[in-house]
C-alpha positions as YAML, in Angstrom:
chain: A
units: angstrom
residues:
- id: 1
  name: UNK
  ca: [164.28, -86.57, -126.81]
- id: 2
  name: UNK
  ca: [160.80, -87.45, -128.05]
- id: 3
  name: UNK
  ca: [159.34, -88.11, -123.96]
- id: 4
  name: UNK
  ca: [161.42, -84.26, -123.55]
- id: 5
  name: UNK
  ca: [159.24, -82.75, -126.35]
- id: 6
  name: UNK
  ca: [156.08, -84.36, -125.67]
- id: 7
  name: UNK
  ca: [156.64, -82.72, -122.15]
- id: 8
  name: UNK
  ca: [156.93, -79.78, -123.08]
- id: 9
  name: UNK
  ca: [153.57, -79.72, -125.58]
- id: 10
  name: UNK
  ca: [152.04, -81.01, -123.25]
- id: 11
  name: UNK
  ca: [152.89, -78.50, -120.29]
- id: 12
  name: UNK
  ca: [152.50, -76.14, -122.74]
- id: 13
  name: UNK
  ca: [148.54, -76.83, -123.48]
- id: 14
  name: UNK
  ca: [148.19, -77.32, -119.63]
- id: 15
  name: UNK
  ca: [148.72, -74.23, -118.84]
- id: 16
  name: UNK
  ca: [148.07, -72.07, -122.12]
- id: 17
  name: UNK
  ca: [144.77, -69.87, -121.99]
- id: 18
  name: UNK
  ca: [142.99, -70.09, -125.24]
- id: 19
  name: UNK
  ca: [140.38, -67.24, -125.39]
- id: 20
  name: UNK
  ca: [137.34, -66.77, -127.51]
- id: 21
  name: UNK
  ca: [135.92, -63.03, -127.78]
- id: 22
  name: UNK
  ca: [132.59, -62.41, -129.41]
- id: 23
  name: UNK
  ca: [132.13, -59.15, -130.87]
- id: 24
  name: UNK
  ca: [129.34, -56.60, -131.57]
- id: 25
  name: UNK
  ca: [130.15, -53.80, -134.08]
- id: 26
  name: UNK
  ca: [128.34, -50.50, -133.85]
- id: 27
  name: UNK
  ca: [126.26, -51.23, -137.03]
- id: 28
  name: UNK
  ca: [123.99, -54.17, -137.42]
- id: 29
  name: UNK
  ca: [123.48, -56.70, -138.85]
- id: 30
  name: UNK
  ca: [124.73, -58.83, -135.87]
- id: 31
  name: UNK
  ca: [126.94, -62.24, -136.58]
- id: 32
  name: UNK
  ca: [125.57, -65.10, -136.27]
- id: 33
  name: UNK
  ca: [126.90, -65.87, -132.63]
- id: 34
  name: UNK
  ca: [123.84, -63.22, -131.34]
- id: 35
  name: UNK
  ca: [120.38, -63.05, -131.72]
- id: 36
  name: UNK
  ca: [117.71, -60.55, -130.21]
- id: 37
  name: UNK
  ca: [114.28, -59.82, -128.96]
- id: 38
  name: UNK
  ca: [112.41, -56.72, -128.91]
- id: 39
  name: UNK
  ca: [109.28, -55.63, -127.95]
- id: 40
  name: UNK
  ca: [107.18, -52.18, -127.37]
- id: 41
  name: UNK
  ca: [103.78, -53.13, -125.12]
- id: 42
  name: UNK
  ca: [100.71, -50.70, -124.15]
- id: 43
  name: UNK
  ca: [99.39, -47.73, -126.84]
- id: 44
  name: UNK
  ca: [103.00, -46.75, -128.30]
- id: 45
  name: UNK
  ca: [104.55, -47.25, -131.78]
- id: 46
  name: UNK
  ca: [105.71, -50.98, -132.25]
- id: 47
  name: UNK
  ca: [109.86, -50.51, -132.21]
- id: 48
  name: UNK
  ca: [109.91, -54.26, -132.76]
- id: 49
  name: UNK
  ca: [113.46, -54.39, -133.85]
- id: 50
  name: UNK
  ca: [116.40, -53.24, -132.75]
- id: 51
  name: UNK
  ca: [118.44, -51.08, -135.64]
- id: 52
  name: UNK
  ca: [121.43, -48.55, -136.06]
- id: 53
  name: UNK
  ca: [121.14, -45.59, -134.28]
- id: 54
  name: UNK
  ca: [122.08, -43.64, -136.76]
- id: 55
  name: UNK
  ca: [118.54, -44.40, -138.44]
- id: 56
  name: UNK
  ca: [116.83, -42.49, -135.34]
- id: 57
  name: UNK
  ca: [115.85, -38.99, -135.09]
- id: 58
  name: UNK
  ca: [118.93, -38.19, -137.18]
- id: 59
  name: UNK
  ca: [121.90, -38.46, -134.63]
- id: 60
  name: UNK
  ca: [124.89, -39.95, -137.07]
- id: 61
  name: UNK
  ca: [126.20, -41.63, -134.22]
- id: 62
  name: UNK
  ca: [127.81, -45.17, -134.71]
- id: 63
  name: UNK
  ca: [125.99, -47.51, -132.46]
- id: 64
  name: UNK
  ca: [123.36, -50.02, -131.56]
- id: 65
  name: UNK
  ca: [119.92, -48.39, -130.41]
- id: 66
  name: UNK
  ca: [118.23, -50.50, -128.18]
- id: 67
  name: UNK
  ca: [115.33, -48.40, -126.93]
- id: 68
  name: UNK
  ca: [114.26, -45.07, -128.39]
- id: 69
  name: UNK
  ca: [113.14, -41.89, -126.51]
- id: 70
  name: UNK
  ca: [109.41, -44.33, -126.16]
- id: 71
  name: UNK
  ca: [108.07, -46.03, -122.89]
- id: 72
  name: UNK
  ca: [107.59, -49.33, -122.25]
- id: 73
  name: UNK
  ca: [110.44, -50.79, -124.90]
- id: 74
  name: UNK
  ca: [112.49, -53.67, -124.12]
- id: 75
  name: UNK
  ca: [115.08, -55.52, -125.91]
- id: 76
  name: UNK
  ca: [117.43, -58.19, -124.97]
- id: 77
  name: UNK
  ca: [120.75, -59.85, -127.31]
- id: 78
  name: UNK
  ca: [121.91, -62.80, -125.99]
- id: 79
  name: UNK
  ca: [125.11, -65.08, -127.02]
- id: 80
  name: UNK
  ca: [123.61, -68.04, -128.56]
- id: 81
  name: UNK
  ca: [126.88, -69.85, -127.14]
- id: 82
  name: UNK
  ca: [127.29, -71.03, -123.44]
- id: 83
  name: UNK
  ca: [130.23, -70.75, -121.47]
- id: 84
  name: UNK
  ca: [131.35, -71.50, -117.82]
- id: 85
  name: UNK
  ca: [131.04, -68.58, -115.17]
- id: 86
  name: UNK
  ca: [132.74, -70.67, -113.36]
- id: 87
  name: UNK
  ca: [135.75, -70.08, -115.08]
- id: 88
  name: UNK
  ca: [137.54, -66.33, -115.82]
- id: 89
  name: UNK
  ca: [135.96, -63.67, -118.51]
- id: 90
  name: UNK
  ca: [135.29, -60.37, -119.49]
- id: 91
  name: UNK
  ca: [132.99, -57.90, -120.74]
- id: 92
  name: UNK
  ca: [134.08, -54.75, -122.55]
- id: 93
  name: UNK
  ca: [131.29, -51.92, -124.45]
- id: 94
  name: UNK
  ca: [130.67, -48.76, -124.89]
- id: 95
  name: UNK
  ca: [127.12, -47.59, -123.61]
- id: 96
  name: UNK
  ca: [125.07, -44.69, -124.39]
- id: 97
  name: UNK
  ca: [122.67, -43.77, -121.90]
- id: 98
  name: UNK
  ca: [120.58, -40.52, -122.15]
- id: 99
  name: UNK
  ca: [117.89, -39.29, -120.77]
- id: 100
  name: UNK
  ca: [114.45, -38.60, -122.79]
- id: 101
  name: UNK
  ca: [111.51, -36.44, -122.78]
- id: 102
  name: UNK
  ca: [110.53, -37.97, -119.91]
- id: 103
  name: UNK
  ca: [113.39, -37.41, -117.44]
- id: 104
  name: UNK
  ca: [114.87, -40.90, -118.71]
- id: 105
  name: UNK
  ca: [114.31, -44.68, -117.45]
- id: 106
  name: UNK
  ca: [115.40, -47.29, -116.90]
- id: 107
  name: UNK
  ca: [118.97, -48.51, -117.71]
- id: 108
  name: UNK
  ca: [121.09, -51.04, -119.24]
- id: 109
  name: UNK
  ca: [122.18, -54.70, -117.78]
- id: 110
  name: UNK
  ca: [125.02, -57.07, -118.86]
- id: 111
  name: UNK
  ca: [123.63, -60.66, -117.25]
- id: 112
  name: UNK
  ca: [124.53, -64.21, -117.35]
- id: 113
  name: UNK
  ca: [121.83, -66.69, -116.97]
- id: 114
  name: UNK
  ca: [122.31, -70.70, -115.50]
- id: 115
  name: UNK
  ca: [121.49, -72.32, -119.22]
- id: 116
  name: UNK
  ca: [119.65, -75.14, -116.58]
- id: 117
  name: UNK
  ca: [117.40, -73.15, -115.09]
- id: 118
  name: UNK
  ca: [115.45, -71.89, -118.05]
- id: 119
  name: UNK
  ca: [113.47, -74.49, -120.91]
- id: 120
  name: UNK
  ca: [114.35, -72.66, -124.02]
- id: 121
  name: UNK
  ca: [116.71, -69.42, -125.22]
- id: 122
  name: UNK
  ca: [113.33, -67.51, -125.55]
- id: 123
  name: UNK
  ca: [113.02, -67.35, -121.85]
- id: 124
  name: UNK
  ca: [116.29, -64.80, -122.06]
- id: 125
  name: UNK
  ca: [113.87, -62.37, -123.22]
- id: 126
  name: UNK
  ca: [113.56, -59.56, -120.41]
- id: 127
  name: UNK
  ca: [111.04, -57.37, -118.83]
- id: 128
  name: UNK
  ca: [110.24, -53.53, -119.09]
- id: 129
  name: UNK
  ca: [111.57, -51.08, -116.79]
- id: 130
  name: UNK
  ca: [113.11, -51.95, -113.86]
- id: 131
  name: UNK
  ca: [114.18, -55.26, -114.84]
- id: 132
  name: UNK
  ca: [115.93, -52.90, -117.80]
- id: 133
  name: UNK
  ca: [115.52, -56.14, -120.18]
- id: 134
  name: UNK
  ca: [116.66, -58.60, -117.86]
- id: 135
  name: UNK
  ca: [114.98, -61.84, -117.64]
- id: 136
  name: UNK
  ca: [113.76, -62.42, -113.59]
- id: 137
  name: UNK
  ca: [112.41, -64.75, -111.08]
- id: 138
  name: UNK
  ca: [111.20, -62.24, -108.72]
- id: 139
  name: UNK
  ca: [107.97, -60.23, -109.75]
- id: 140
  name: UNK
  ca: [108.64, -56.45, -109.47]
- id: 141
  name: UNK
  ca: [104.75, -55.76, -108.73]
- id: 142
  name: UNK
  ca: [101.42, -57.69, -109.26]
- id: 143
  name: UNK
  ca: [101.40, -56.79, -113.06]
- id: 144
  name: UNK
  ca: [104.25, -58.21, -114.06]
- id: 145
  name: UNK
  ca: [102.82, -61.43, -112.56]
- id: 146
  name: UNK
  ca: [100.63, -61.81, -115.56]
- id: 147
  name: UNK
  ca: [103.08, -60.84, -118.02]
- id: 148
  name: UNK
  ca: [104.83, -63.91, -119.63]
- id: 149
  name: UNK
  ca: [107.52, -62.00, -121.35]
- id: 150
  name: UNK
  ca: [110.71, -60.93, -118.23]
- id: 151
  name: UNK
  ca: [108.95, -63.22, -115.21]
- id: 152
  name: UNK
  ca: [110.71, -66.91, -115.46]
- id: 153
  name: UNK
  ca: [109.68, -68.93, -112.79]
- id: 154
  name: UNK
  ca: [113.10, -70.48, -110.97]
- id: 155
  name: UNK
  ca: [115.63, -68.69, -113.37]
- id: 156
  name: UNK
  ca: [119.06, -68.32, -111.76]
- id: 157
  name: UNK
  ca: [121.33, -66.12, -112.78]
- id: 158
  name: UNK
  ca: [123.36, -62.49, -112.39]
- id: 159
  name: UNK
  ca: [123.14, -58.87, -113.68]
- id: 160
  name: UNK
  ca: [125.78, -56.38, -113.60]
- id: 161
  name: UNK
  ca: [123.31, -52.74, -113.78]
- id: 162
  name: UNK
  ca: [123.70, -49.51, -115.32]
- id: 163
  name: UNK
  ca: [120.57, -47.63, -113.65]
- id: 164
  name: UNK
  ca: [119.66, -44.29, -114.96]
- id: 165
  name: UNK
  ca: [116.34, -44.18, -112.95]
- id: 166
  name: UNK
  ca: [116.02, -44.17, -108.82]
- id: 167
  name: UNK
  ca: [113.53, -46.82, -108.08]
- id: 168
  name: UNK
  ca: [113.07, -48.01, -104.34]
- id: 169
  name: UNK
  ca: [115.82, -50.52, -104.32]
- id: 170
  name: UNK
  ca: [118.40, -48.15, -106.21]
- id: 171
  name: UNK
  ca: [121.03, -45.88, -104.34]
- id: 172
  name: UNK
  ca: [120.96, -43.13, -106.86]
- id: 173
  name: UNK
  ca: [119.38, -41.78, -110.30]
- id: 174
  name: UNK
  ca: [123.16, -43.21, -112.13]
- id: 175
  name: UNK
  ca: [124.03, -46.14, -109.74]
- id: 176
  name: UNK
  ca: [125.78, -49.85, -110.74]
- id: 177
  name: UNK
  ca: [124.16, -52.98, -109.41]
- id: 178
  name: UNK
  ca: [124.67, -56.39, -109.01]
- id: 179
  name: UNK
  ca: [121.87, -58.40, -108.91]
- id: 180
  name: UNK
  ca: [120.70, -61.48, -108.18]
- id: 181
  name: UNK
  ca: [117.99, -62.59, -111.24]
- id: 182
  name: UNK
  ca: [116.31, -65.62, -109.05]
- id: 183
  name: UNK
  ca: [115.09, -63.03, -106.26]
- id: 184
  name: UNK
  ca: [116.14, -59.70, -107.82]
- id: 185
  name: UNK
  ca: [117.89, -59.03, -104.59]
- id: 186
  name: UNK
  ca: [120.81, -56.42, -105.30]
- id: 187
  name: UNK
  ca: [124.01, -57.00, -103.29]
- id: 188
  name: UNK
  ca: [124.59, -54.40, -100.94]
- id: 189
  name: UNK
  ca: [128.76, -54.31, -101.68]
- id: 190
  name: UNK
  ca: [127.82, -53.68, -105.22]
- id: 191
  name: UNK
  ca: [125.09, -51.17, -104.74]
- id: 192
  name: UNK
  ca: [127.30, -48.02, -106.31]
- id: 193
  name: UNK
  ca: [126.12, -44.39, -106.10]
- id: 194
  name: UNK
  ca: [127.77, -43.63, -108.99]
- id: 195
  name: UNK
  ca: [125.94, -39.86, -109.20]
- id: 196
  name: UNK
  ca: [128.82, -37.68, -108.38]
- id: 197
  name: UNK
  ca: [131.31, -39.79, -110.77]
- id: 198
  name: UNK
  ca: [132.48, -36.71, -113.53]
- id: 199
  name: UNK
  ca: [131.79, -37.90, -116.69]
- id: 200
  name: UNK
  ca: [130.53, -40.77, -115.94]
- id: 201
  name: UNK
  ca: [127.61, -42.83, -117.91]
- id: 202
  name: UNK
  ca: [124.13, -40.68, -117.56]
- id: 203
  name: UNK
  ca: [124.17, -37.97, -120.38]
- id: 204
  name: UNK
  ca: [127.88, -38.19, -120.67]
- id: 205
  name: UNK
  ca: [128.02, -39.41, -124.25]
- id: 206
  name: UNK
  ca: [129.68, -42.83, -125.41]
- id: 207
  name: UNK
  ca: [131.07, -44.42, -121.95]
- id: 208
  name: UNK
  ca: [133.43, -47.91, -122.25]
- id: 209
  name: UNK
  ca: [133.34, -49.74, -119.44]
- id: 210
  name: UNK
  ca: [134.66, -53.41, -118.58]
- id: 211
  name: UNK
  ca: [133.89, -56.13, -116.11]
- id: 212
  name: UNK
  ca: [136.32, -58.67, -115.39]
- id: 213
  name: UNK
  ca: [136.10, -62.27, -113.58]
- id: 214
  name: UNK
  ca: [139.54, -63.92, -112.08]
- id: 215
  name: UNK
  ca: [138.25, -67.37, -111.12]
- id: 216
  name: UNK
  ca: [141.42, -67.94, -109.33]
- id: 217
  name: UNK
  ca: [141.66, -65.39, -107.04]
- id: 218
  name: UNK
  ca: [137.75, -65.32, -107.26]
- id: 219
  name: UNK
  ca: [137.62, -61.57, -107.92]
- id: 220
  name: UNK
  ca: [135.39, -59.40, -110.21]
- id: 221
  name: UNK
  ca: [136.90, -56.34, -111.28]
- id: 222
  name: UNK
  ca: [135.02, -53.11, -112.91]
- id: 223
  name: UNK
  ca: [137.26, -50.19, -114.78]
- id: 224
  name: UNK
  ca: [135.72, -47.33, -116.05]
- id: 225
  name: UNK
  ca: [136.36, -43.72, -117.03]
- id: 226
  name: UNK
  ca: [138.64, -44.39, -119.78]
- id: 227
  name: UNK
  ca: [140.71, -41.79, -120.74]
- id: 228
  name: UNK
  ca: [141.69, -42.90, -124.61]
- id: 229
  name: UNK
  ca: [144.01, -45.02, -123.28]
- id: 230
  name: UNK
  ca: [143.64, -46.75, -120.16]
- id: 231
  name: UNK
  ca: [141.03, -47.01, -117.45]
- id: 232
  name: UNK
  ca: [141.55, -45.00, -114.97]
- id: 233
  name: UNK
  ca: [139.24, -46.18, -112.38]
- id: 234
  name: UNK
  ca: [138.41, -49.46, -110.95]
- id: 235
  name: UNK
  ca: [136.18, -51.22, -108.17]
- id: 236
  name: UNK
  ca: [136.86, -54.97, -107.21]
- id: 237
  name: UNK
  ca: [135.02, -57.27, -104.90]
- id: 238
  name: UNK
  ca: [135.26, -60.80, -103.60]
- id: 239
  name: UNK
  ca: [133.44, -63.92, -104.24]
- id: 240
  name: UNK
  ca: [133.11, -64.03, -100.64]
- id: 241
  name: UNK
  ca: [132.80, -60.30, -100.03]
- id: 242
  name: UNK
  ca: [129.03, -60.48, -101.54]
- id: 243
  name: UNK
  ca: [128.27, -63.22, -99.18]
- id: 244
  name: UNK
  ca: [128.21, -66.69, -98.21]
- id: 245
  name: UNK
  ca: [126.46, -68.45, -100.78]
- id: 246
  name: UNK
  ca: [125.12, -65.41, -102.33]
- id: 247
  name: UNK
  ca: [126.90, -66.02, -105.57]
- id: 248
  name: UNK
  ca: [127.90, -69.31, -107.69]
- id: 249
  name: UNK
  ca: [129.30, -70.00, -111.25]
- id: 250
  name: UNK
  ca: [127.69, -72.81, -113.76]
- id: 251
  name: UNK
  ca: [129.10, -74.74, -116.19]
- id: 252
  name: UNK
  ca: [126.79, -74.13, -118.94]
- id: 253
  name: UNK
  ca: [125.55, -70.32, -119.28]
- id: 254
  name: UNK
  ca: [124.50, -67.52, -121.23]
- id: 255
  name: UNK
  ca: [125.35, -64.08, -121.82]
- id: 256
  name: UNK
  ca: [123.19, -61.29, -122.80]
- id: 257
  name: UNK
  ca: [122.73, -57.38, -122.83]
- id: 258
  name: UNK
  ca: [119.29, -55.98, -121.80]
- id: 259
  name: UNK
  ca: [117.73, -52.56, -121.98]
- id: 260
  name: UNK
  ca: [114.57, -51.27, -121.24]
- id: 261
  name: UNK
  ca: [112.04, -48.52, -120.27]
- id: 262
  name: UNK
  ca: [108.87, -47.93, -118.38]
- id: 263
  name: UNK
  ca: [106.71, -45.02, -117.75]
- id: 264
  name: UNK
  ca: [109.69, -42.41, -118.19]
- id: 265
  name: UNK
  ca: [111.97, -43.13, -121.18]
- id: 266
  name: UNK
  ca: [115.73, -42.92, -122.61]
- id: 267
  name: UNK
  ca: [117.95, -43.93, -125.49]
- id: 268
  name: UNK
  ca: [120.14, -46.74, -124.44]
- id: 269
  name: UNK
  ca: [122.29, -48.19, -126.81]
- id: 270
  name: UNK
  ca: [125.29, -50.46, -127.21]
- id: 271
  name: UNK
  ca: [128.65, -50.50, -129.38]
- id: 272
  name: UNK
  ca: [132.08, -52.33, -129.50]
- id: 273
  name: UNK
  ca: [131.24, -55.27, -127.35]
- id: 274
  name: UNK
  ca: [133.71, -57.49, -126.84]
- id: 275
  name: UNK
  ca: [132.68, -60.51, -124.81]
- id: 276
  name: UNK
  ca: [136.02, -62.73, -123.95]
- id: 277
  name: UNK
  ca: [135.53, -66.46, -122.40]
- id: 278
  name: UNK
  ca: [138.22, -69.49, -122.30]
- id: 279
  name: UNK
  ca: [138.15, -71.81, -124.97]
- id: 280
  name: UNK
  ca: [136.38, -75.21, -124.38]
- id: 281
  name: UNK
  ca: [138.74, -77.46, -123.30]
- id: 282
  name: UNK
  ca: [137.59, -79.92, -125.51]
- id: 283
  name: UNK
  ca: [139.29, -77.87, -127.75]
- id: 284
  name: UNK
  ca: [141.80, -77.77, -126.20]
- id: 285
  name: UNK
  ca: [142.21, -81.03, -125.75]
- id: 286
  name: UNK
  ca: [141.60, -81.39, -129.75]
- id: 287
  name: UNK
  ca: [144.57, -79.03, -130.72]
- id: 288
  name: UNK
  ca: [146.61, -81.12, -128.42]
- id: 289
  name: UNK
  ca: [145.53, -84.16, -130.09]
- id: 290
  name: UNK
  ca: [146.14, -82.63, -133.87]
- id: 291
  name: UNK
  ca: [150.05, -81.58, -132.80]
- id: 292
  name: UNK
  ca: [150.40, -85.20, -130.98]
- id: 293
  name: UNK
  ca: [148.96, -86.60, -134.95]
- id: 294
  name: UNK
  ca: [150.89, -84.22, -137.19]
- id: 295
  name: UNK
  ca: [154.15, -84.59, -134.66]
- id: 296
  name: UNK
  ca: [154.14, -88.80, -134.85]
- id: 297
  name: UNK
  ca: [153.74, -88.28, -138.85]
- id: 298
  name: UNK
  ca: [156.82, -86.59, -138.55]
- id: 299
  name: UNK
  ca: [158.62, -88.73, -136.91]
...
């Protein structure tokens, strides 16, 4: 009887799933599982700081600003956890993107860096415009060579892209990306004109979105357009649809939201976040261990 029910715990361990979301609000502070960076360069007002967007130009919206109607902001929060990408999770927010004075630019990004490929969590920090906050190992033009803040030399990592500005590489003015960090090289499946999508991110209000990884079928999913109670859209792709060897998970990695602008400007901002990973399995292994303990005591 005891062999039976030891079984069974441990079958039942094997082959639970023991998540762990972290959450961002829409008011600040953060908890103490984030931290940020945020920077304004050139002759503009220093937004150092990333605040609630209520506090700017009077909009009493609930939400996370992370650039104002300004160019040349950037700001990057970051998970100060790592996790596998190897293994399955999700993304879920609500973005605000809206276009400035200046036409608007440049967009948001949701990106997962190899925690081995960069010296210190201060290299998550991201560059201006079109690396929209993003931390890069591919100079976008001869200026950003001398910039140390966004340019990490042999960073490796991904970006999932929400582009409110058509630069050379980018289908459309509203288009989603995935992107390579080490190269910036954008996949071509997931290079999506989003543009004629009804309601869909650009000027549009509060949009939720969510990405999804299976890592057994080896699928990311994308929903959007929710309609206050379900998604009710959806693009998936392979592992092996983006390309042989285009795309690989780590073991150790972190997560982080970017945002930025250049010459043009937007507001881009950020509420209800809920990023969902799997529970170490030493963890796991430790919950195991403290039923196994409390179990023998009883017996």
């Amino acid at each position: 009887m005891v062999k039976r029910i030891l079984c069974v715990l441990s079958l039942f361990f094997a082959t639970t799933s023991f998540a762990n979301t972290y959450s961002i609000s829409g008011t600040l502070p953060l908890s103490n599982d984030w931290s940020w960076n945020s920077t304004e360069e050139g002759g503009h007002n220093n937004y150092g700081e990333i605040r609630n967007i209520d506090t700017y130009k009077s909009t009493g919206k609930t939400g996370i600003l992370l650039t104002p109607d300004d160019g040349y902001v950037r700001t990057t929060i970051y998970n100060k956890n790592t996790f596998s990408s190897k293994s399955s999770f999700s993304i879920e927010a609500e973005v605000l993107l809206k276009s400035g004075n200046n036409s608007g630019a440049d967009g948001i990004s949701l990106f997962w860096v190899n925690a081995n490929s960069i010296s210190s969590t201060s290299q998550l920090f991201g560059g201006v415009g079109e690396w929209m906050g993003t931390p890069s190992g591919k100079a976008l033009n001869a200026d950003n060579t001398s910039r140390t803040i966004g340019y990490v030399t042999g960073i490796q990592g991904y970006a999932f892209t929400f582009d409110d500005y058509k630069n050379k590489n980018n289908i459309s003015s509203e288009s989603n990306s995935l992107i390579r960090l080490s190269d910036w090289n954008i996949n071509p499946k997931v290079n999506l004109d989003m543009s004629s999508t009804p309601n869909y991110f650009l000027n549009s209000g509060w949009t939720k979105i969510k990405l999804d990884y299976n890592s057994d079928s080896q699928v990311f999913t994308y929903y959007y357009i929710w309609n206050g109670n379900k998604f009710t859209s959806s693009k998936t792709w392979t592992v092996a649809e983006l390309g042989d060897g285009w795309y690989e998970g780590y073991n150790e990695a972190y997560f982080g939201i970017g945002a930025a602008t250049g010459g043009l400007s937007g507001i881009h901002a950020i509420r209800n976040v809920e990023f969902t990973v799997p529970e170490p399995a030493t963890l796991s292994l430790c919950l195991f261990g403290s039923v196994l303990i409390l179990f023998k005591r009883k017996i």
